[in-house]
Backbone atoms as SQL, in Angstrom:
CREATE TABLE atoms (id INTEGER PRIMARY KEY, chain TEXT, resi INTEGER, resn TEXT, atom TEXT, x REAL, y REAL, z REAL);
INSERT INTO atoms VALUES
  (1, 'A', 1, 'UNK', 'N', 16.240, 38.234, -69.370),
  (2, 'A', 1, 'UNK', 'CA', 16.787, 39.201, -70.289),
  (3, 'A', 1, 'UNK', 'C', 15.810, 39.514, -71.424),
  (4, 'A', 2, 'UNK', 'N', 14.400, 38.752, -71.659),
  (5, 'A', 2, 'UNK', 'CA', 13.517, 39.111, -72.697),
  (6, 'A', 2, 'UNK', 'C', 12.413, 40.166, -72.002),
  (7, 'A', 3, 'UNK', 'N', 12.697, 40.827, -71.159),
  (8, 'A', 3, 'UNK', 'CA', 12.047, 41.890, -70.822),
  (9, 'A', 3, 'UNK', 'C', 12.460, 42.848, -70.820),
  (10, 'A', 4, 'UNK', 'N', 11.283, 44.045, -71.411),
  (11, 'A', 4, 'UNK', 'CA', 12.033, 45.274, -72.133),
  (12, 'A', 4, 'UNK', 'C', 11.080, 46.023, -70.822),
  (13, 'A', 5, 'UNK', 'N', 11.464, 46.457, -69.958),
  (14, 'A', 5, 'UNK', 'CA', 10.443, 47.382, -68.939),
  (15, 'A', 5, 'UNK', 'C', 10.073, 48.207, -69.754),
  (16, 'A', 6, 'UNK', 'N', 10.875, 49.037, -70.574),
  (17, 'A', 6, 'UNK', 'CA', 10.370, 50.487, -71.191),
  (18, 'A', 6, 'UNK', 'C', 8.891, 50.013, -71.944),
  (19, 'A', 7, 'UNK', 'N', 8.959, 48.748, -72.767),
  (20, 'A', 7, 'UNK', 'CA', 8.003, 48.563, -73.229),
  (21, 'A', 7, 'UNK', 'C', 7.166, 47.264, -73.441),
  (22, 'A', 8, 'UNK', 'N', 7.534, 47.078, -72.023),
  (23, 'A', 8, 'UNK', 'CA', 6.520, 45.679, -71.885),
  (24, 'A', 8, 'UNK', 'C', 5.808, 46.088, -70.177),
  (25, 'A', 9, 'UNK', 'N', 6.341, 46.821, -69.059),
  (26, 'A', 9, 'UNK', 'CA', 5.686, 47.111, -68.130),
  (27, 'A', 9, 'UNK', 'C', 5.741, 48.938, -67.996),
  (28, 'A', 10, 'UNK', 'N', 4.041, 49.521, -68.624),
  (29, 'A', 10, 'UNK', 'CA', 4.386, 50.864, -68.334),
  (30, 'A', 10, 'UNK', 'C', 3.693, 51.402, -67.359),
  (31, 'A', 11, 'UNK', 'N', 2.709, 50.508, -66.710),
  (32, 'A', 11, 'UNK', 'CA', 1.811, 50.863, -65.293),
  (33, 'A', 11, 'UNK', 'C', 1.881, 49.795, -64.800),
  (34, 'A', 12, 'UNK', 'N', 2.100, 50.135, -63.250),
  (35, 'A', 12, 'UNK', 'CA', 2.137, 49.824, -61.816),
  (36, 'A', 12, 'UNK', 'C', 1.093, 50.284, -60.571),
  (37, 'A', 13, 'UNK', 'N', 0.256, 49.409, -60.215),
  (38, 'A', 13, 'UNK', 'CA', -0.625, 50.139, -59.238),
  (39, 'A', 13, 'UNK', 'C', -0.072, 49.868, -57.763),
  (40, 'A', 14, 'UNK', 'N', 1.006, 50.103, -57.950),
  (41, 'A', 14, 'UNK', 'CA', 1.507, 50.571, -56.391),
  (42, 'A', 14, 'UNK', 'C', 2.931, 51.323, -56.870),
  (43, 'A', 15, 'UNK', 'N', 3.343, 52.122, -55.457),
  (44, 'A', 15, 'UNK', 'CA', 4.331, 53.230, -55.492),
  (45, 'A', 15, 'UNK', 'C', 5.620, 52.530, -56.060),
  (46, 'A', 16, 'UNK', 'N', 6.113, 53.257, -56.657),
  (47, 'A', 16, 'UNK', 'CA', 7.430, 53.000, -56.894),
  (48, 'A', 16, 'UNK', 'C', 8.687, 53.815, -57.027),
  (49, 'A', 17, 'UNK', 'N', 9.429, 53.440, -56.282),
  (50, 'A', 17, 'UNK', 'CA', 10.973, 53.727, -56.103),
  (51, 'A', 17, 'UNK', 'C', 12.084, 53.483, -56.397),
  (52, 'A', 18, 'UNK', 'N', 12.879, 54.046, -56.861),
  (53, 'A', 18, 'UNK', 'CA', 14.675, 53.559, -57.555),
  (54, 'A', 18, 'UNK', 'C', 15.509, 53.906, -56.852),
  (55, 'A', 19, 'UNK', 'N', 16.434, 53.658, -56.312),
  (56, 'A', 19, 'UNK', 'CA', 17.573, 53.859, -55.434),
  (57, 'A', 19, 'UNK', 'C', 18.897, 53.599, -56.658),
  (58, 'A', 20, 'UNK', 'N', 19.317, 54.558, -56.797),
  (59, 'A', 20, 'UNK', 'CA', 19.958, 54.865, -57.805),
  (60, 'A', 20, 'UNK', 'C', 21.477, 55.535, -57.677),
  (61, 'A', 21, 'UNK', 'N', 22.538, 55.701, -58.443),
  (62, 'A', 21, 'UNK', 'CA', 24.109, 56.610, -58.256),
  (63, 'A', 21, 'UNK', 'C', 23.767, 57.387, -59.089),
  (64, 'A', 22, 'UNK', 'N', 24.566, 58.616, -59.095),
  (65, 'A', 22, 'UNK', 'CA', 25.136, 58.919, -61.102),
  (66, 'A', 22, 'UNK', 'C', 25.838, 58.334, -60.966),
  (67, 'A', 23, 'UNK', 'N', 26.891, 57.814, -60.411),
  (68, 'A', 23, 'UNK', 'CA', 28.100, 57.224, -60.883),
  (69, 'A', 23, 'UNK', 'C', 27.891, 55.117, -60.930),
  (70, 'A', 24, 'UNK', 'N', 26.629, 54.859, -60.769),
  (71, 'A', 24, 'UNK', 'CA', 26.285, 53.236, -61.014),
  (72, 'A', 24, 'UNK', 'C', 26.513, 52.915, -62.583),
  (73, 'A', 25, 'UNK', 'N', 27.515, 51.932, -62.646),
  (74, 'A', 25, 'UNK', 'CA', 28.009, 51.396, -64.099),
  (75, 'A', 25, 'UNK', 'C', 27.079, 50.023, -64.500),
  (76, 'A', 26, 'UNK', 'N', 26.384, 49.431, -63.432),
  (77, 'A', 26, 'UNK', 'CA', 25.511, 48.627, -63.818),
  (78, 'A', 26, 'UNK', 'C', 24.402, 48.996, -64.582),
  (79, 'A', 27, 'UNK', 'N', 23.493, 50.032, -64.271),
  (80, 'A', 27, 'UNK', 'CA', 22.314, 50.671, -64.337),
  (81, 'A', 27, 'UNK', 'C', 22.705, 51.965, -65.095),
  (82, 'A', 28, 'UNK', 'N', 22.897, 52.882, -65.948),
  (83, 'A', 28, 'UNK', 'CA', 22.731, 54.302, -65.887),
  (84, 'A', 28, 'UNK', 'C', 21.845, 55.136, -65.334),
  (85, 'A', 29, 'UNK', 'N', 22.025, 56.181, -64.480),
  (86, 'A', 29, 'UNK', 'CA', 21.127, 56.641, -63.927),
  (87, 'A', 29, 'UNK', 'C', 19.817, 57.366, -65.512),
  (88, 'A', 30, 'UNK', 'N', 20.233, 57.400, -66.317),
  (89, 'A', 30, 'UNK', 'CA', 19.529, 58.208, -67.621),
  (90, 'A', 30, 'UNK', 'C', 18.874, 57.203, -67.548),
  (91, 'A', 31, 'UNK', 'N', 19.002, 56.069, -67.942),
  (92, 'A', 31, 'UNK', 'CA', 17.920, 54.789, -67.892),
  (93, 'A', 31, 'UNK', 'C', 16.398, 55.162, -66.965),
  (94, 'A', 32, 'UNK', 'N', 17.223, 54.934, -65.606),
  (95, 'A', 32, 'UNK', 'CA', 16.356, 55.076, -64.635),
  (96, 'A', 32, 'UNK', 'C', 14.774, 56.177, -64.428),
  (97, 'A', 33, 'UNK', 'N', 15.718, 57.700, -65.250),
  (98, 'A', 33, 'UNK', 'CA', 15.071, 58.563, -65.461),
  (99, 'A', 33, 'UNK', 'C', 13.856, 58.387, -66.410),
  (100, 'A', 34, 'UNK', 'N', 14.779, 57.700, -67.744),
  (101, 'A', 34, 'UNK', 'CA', 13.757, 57.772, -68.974),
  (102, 'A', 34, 'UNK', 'C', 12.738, 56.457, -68.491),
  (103, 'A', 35, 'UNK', 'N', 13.099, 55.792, -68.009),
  (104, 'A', 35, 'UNK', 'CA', 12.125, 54.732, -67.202),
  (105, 'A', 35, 'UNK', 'C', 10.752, 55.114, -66.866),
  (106, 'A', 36, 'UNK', 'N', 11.029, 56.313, -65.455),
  (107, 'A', 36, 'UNK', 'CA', 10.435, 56.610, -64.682),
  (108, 'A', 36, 'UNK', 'C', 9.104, 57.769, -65.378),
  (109, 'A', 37, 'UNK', 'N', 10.085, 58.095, -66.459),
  (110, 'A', 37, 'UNK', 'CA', 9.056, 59.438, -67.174),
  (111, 'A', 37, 'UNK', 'C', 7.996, 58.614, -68.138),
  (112, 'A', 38, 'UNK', 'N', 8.157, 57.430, -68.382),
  (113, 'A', 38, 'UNK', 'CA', 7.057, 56.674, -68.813),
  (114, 'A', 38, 'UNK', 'C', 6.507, 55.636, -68.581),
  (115, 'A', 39, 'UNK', 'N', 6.982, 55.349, -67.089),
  (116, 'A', 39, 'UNK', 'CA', 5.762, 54.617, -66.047),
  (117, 'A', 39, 'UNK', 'C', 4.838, 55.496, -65.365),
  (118, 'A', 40, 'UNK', 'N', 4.034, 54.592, -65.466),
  (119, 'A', 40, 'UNK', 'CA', 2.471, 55.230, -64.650),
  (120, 'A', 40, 'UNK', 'C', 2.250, 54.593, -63.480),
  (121, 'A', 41, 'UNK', 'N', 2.178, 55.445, -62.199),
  (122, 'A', 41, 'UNK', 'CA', 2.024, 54.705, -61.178),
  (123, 'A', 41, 'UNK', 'C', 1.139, 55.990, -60.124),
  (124, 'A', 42, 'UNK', 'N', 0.833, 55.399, -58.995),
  (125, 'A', 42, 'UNK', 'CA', 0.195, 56.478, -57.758),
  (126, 'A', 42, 'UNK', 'C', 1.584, 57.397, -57.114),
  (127, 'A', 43, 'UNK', 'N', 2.848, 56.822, -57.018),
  (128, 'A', 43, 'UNK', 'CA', 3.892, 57.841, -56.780),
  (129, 'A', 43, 'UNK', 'C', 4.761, 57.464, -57.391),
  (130, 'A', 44, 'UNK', 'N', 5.974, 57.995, -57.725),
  (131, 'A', 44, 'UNK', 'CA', 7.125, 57.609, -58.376),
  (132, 'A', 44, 'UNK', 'C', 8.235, 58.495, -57.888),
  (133, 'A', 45, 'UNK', 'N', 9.513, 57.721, -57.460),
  (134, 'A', 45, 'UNK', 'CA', 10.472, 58.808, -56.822),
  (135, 'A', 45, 'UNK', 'C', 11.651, 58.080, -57.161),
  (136, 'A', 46, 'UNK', 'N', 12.564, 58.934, -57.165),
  (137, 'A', 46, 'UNK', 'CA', 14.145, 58.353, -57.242),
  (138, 'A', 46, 'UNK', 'C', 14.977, 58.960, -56.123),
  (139, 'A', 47, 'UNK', 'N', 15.384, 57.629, -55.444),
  (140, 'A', 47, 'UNK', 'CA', 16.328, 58.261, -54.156),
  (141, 'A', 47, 'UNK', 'C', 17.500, 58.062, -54.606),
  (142, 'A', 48, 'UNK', 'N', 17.980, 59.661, -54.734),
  (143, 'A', 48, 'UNK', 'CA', 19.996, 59.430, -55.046),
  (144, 'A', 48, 'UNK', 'C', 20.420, 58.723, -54.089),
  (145, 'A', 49, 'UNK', 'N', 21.896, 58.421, -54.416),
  (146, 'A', 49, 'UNK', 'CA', 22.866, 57.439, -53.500),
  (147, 'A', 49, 'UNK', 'C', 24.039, 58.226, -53.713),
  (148, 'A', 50, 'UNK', 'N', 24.763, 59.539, -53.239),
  (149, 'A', 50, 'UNK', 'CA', 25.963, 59.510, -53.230),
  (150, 'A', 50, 'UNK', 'C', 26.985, 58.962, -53.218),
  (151, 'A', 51, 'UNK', 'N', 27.420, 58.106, -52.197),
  (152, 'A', 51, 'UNK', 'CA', 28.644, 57.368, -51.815),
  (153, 'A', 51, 'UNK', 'C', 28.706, 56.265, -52.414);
């Protein structure tokens, strides 16, 4: 729990992916987003999860 990703890991040298809801109450998907817009990596993608 003493890790802040936003600002303790902001590059990754390999791809990375989130598998994600809008409707996940664990995670917010906004998290995920604002995450993703300030990691640095070779790809970065978010796969929705409908169901």
């Amino acid at each position: 729990m003493e890790v802040d990703l936003l600002r303790d890991i902001t590059e990754l040298k390999v791809p990375v992916y989130f598998c994600t809801g809008r409707r996940d109450y664990n995670v917010p998907f906004e998290l995920v987003i604002e995450y993703l817009e300030k990691l640095r990596a070779p790809h970065k993608k978010i796969i929705w999860q409908y169901k």
